[in-house]
LOZA-492606 format. One line per 8 residues: number of its first residue (from 0); their letters; for each residue z, y, x of C-alpha. Coordinates in Angstrom, 2 decimals, always signed. Layout:
BEGIN
NUM) a) Z/Y/X | ...
This chain:
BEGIN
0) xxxxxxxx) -27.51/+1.20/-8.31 | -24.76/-0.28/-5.36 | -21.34/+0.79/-6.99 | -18.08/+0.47/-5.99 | -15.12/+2.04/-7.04 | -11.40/+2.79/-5.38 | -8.63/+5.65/-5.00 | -8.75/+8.29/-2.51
8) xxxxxxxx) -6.72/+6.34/+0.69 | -5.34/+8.15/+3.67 | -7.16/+7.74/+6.80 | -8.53/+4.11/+4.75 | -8.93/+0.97/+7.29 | -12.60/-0.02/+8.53 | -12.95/-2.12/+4.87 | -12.67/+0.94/+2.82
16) xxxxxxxx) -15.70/+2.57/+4.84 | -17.56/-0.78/+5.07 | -17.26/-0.70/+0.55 | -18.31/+2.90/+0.81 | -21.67/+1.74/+3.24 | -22.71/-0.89/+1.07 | -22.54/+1.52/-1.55 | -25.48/+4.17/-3.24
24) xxxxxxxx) -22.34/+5.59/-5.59 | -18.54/+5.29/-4.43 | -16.49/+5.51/-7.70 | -13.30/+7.81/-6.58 | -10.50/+6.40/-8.70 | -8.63/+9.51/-9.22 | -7.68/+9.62/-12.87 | -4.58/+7.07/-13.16
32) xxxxxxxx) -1.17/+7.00/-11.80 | -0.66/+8.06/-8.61 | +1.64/+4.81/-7.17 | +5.38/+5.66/-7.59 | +6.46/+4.09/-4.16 | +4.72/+3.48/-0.87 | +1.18/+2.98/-0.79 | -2.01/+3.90/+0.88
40) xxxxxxxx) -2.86/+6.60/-0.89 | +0.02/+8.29/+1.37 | +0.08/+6.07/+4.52 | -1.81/+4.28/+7.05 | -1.04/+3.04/+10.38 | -2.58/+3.77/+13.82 | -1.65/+2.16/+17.34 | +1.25/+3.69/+19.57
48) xxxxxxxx) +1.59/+1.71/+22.49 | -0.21/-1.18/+21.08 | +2.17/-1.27/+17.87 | +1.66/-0.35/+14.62 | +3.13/+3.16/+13.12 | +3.02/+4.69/+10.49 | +1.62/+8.42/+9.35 | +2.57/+9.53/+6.24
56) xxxxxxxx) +1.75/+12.35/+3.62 | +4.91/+13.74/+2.30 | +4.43/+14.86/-1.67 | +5.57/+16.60/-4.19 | +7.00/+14.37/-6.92 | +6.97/+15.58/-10.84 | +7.23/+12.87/-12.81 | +4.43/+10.54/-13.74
64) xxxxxxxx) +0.94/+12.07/-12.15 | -1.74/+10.96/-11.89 | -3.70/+10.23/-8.60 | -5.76/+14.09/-8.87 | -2.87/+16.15/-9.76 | -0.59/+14.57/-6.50 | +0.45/+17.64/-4.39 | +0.87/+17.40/-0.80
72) xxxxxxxx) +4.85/+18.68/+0.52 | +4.22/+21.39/+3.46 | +7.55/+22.64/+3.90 | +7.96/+19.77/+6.70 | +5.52/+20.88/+8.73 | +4.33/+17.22/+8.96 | +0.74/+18.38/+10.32 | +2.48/+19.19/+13.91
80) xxxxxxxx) +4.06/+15.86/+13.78 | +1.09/+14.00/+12.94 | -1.51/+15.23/+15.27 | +1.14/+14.69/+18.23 | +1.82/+11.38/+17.46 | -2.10/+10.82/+16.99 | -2.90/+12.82/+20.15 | +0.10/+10.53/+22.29
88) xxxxxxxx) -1.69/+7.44/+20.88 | -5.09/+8.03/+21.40 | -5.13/+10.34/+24.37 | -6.35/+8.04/+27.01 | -8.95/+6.74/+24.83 | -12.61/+6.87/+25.08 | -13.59/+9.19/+22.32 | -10.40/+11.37/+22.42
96) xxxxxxxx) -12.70/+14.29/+23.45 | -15.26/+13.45/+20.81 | -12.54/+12.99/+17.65 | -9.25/+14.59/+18.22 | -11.05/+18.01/+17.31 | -12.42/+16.55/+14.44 | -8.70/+15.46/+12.90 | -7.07/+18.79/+13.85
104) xxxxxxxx) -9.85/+20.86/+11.91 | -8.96/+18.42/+8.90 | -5.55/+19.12/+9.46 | -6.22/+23.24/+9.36 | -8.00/+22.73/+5.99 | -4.39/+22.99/+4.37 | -5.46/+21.18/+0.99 | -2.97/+21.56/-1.63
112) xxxxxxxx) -3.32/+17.72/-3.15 | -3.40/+14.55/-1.78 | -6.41/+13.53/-3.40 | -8.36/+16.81/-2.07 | -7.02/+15.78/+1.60 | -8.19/+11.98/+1.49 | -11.37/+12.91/+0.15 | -12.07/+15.58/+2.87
120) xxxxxxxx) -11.16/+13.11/+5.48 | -13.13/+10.11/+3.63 | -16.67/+12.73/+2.94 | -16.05/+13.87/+6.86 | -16.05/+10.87/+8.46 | -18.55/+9.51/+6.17 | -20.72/+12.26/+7.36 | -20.53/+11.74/+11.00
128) xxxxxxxx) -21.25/+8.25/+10.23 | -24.40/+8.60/+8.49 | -22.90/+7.04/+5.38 | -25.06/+8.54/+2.49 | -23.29/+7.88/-0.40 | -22.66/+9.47/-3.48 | -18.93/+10.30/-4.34 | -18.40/+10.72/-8.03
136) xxxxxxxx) -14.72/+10.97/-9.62 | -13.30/+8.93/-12.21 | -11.26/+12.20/-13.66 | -14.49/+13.64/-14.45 | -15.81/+10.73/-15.90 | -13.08/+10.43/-18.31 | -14.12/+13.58/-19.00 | -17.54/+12.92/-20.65
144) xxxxxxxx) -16.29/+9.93/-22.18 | -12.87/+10.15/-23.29 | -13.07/+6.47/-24.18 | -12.25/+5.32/-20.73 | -8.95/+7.06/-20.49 | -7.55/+4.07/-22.74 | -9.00/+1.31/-20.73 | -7.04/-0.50/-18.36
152) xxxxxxxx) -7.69/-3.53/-15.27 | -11.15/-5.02/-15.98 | -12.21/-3.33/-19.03 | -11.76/-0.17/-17.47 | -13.19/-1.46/-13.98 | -16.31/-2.55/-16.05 | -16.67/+0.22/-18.02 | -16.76/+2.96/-15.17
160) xxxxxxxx) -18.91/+1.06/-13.64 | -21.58/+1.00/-16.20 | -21.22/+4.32/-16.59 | -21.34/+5.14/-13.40 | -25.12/+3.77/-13.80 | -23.98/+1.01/-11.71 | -26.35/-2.39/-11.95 | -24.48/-3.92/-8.65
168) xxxxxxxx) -20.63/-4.09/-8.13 | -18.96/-4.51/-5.03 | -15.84/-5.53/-5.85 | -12.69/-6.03/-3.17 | -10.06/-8.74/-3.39 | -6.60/-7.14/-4.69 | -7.40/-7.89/-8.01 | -7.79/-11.27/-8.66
176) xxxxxxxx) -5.12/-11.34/-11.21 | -7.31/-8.95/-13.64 | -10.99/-9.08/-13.06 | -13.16/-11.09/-14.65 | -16.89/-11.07/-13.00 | -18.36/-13.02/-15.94 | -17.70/-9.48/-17.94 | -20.48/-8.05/-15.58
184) xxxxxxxx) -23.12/-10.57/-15.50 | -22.62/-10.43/-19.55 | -23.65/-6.55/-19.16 | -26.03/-7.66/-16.97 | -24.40/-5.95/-13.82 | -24.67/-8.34/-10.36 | -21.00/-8.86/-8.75 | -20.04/-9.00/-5.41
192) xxxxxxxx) -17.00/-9.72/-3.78 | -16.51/-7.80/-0.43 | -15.82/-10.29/+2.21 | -14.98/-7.66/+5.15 | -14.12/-9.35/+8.54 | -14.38/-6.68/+11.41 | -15.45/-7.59/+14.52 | -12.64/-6.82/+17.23
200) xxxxxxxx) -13.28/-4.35/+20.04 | -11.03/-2.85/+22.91 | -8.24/-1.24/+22.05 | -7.24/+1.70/+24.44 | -3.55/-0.67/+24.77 | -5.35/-3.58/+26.01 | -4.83/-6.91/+24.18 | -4.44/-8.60/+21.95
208) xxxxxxxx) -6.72/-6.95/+19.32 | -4.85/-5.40/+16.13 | -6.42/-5.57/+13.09 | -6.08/-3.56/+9.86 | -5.42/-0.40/+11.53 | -6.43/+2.88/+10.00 | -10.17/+3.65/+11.13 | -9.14/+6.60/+13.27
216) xxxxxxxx) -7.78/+3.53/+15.69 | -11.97/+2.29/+15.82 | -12.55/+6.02/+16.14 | -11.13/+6.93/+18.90 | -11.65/+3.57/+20.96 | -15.34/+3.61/+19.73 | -16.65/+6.97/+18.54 | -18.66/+7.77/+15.24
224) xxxxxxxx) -21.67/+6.20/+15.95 | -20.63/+2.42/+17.40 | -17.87/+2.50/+13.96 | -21.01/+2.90/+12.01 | -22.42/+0.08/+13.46 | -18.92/-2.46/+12.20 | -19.96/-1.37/+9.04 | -23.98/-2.40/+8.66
232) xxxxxxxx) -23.60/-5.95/+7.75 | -23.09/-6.73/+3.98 | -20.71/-9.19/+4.10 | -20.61/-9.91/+0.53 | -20.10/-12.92/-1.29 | -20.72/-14.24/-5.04 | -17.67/-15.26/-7.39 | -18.33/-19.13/-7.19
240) xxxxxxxx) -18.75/-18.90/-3.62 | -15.65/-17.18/-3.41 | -13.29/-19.15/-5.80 | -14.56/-21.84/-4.37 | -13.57/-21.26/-0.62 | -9.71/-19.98/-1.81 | -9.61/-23.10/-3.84 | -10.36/-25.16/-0.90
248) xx) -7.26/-23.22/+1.43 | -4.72/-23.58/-1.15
């Protein structure tokens, strides 16, 4: 079984979808602490007038929650905002016609927490990309084994991931300070790194091409089916292969 696991992201870059492809099970990683200050659980960026800007989620803060229990602020009517900032970004593009509609129905779904939001988003565009994967949720994991709730970095990374019925992790990058990929092989789990370099494509501003953008930006200049395509090739890489090459660049 192809695992990987991450939190919910809003509108996540081409990488996140690329993880989710490789993937027969996509871990959501819903149980812990929602990040305290900015992250992209809340924010992403899209193109206007070839720069980056941001859209972001306003919440309801109440203390320490974690990631599931997050709920969304709609007293600033931040879904008008949003889709007119979208629309004057994207409105000459080439699939305007084909995925404007598509945001503004997510948009009318009203979900009360972040988490449900991201996921709708995530499960819709997975959909319309062919991406058959299976979303399971760390919260109701921790559910059936209470044990994981006092895990934390690798341990816990490990342990969902076994029981997850994973036998192949696809790990990202951001957290080389914690993981430890010897811990898999020793469970006899195979570990990947992702090594996610999307190939550039015209951007409805011209040039030059900017990267890291939320995937609506390779939406709307691409459509549904020719994002799929980005996403096809694994792109993975073993540990030593890895450590090795950042070794060599410091």
């Amino acid at each position: 079984m192809r695992l990987s696991i991450h939190q919910p992201d809003f509108f996540p870059w081409l990488g996140f979808f690329h993880k989710v492809a490789q993937s027969e099970r996509f871990v959501v990683f819903d149980h812990v602490q929602a990040p305290r200050g900015k992250s992209w659980l809340t924010r992403n960026r899209i193109l206007l007038d070839g720069e980056p800007r941001w859209l972001t989620l306003p919440i309801q803060r109440n203390g320490l929650q974690a990631i599931t229990d997050l709920k969304i602020n709609y007293s600033t009517n931040f879904e008008r905002k949003h889709l007119g900032i979208i629309q004057h970004a994207y409105a000459k593009s080439k699939f305007f016609d084909e995925i404007f509609p598509v945001i503004s129905d997510l948009y009318a779904q009203h979900p009360d927490k972040v988490s449900e939001f991201n996921l709708l988003i995530i499960q819709e565009f997975c959909s319309r990309m062919n991406l058959a994967t299976e979303f399971v949720h760390s919260s109701r994991l921790i559910k059936e084994d209470p044990g994981l709730r006092e895990l934390g970095a690798n341990e816990l990374v490990l342990r969902l991931c076994a029981f997850a019925g994973g036998t192949f992790y696809i790990s990202g990058t951001g957290c080389l300070d914690f993981i430890e990929p010897e811990t898999f092989s020793a469970e006899g789990i195979d570990f990947w790194f992702q090594d996610f370099d999307p190939s550039e494509y015209s951007q409805v501003h011209g040039s030059p091409f900017i990267s890291h953008m939320s995937t609506l930006d390779a939406l709307f200049n691409l459509g549904f089916e020719e994002t799929a395509n980005l996403l096809r090739p694994p792109m993975l890489i073993n540990p030593d292969e890895y450590f090795k090459r950042i070794n060599q660049n410091d």
